[in-house]
ZAKENU-492329 format. One record per residue (C-alpha): residue in one letter; x, y, z. Coordinates in steps of 0.1 Angstrom, whole numbers, plus 5000, padded with zeros to 4 digits. Each point is the difference from the previous one (the first is absolute). Layout:
<recs>
- rest,c1,c2,c3
- a,X,Y,Z
...
</recs>
This chain:
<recs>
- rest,c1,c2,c3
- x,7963,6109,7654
- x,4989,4967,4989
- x,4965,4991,4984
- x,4988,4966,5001
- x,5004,4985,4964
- x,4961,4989,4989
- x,5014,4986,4968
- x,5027,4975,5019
- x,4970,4994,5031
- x,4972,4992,4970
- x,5031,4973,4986
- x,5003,4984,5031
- x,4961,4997,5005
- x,4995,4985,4970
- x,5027,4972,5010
- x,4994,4997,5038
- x,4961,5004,5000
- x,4989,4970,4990
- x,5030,4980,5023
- x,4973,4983,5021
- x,5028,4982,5016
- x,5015,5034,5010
- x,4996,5012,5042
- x,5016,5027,5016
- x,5010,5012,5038
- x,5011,5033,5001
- x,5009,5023,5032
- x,5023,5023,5014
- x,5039,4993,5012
- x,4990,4976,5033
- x,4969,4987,4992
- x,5009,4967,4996
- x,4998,4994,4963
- x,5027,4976,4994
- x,4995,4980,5028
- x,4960,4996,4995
- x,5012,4994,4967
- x,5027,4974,5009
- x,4975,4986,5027
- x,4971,4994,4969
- x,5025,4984,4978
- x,5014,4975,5023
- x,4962,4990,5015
- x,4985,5001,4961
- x,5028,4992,4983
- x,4997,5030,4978
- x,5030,5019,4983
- x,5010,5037,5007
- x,5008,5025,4979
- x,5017,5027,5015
- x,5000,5034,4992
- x,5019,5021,5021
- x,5031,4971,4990
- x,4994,5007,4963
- x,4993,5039,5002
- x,5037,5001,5021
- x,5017,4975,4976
- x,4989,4980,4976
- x,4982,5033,4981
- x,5029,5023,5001
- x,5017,4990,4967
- x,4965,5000,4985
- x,4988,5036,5008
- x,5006,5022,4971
- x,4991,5038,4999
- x,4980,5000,4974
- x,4973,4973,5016
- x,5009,5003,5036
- x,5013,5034,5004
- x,4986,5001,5042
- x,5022,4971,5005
- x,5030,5010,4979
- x,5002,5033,5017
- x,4997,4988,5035
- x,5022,4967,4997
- x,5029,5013,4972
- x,5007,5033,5026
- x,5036,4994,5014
- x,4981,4999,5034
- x,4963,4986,4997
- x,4996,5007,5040
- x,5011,5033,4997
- x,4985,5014,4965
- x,4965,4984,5015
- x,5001,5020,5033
- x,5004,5034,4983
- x,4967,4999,4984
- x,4969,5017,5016
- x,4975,4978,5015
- x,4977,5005,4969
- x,5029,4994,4976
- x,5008,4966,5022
- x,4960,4987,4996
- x,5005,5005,4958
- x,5032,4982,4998
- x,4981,4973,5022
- x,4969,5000,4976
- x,5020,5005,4967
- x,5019,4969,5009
- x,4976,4978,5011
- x,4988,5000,4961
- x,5033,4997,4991
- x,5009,4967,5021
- x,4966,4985,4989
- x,5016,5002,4961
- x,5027,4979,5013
- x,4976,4975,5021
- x,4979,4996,4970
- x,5028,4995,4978
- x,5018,4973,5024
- x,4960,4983,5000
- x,4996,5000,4962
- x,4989,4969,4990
- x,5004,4985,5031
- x,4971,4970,5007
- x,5000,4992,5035
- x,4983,4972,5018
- x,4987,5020,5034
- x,5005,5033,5012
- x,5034,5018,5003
- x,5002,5023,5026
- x,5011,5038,4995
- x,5022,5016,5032
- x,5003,5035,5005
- x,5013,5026,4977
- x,4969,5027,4993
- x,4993,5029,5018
- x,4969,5011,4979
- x,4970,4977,5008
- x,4983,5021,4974
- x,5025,4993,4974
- x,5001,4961,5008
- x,4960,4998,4999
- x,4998,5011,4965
- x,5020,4967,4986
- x,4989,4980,5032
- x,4968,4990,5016
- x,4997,5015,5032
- x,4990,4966,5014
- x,5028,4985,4994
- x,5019,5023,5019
- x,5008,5003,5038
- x,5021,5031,5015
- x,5015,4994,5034
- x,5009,5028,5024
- x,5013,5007,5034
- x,4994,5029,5028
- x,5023,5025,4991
- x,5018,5006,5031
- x,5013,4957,4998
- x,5010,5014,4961
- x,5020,5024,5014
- x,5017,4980,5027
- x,5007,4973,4973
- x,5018,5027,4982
- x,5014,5013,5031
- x,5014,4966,5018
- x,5000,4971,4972
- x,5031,4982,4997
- x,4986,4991,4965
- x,4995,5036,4991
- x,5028,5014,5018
- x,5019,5001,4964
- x,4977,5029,4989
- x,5004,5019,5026
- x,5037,5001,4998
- x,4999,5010,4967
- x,4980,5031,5004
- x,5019,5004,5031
- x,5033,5008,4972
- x,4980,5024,4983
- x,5005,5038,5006
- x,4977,5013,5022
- x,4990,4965,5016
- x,4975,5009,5022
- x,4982,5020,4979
- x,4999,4970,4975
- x,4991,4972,5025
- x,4970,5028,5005
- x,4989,5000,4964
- x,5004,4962,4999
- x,4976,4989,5023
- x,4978,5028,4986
- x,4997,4988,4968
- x,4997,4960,5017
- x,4967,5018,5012
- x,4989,5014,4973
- x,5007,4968,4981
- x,4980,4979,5031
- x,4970,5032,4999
- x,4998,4992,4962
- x,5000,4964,4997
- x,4970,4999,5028
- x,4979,5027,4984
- x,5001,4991,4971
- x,4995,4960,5008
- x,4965,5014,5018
- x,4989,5025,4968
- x,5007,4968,4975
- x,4988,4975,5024
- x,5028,4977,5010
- x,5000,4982,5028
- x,5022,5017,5029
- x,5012,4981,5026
- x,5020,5008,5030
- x,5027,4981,5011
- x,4998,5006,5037
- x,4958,4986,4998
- x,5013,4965,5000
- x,5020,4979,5021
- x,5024,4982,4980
- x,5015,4997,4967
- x,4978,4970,4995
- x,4971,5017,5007
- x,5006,5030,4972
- x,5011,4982,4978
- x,4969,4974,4998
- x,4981,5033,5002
- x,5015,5013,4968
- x,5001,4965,4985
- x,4966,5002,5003
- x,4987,5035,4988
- x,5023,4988,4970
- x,4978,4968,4989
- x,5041,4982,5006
</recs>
């Protein structure tokens, strides 16, 4: 449906490569990105950069179809939710990976000429490890997961998430669709972790460690922060 766009990906390498000052935490929907994240900046003092509030925001007057066309499509349809959950689970995985290229245009165009001091930390956003790695060393990356079944329940009970779930919940056919979404929250979980292993990015679980302190000093680590 969608192919990944090697001209836009080989742009963004040649901007973001050489960003020594560049580290990343990626991870499915509960892993605890923005809070390791949040934890790292306040203990290290370093600023966060976050993806997922850009790709939902501050990019949507900035995808065009020409450049972007994954992201136009998906966030331009009268209901993004609902155009998203009729794709097939294979159509759903090339949106994912055709965008990823597409929102690391728009990070390397926001970086441009940036000079920073120390690092600036990355949160969230990709679903393709293997896309990211190719304009990122894999050290300087760290993907967070969760068991599945406390995913799930997250989805299921969280008064943070509860908003999603009442908007599928208004679609036709809602339990088919609250089906399909947490299907494709696995496959999006199933990719990041494989893909993290075959490109060698360090995966850490969220329920090995104790605290918040603890993970995040763990990540702060692997990432030289």
């Amino acid at each position: 449906m969608y192919d990944l766009n090697e001209e836009l990906l080989d742009q963004a390498r040649k901007l973001l490569s050489g960003r020594d000052d560049l580290r990343w935490i990626i991870g499915g929907a509960g892993s605890g990105k923005s809070t390791i994240s949040r934890a790292i900046s306040e203990a290290h003092g370093v600023p966060v950069y976050d993806m997922d509030g850009h790709i939902y925001g501050r990019y949507l007057p900035r995808y065009r179809a020409d450049r972007h066309p994954a992201s136009s499509a998906w966030f331009t349809a009268p209901n993004p939710l609902a155009w998203v959950l009729t794709l097939s689970a294979e159509e759903f995985d090339a949106l994912n990976r055709a965008a990823d290229a597409e929102y690391l245009d728009l990070l390397a165009e926001d970086l441009a000429g940036e000079v920073r001091a120390g690092p600036l930390l990355v949160d969230g956003g990709f679903t393709h490890p293997s896309v990211l790695a190719r304009v990122a060393a894999p050290g300087r990356i760290v993907c967070l997961t969760v068991a599945d079944a406390d995913r799930v329940r997250m989805w299921e009970s969280s008064a943070e998430r509860a908003e999603m779930k009442r908007w599928i919940h208004d679609l036709p056919h809602p339990d088919t669709m609250w089906r399909k979404f947490l299907a494709f929250d696995q496959l999006i979980s199933d990719t990041l972790v494989a893909e993290s292993r075959a490109h060698g990015i360090r995966v850490l679980n969220r329920d090995g460690y104790a605290s918040v302190t603890e993970l995040a000093d763990a990540v702060a680590a692997h990432l030289g922060i």
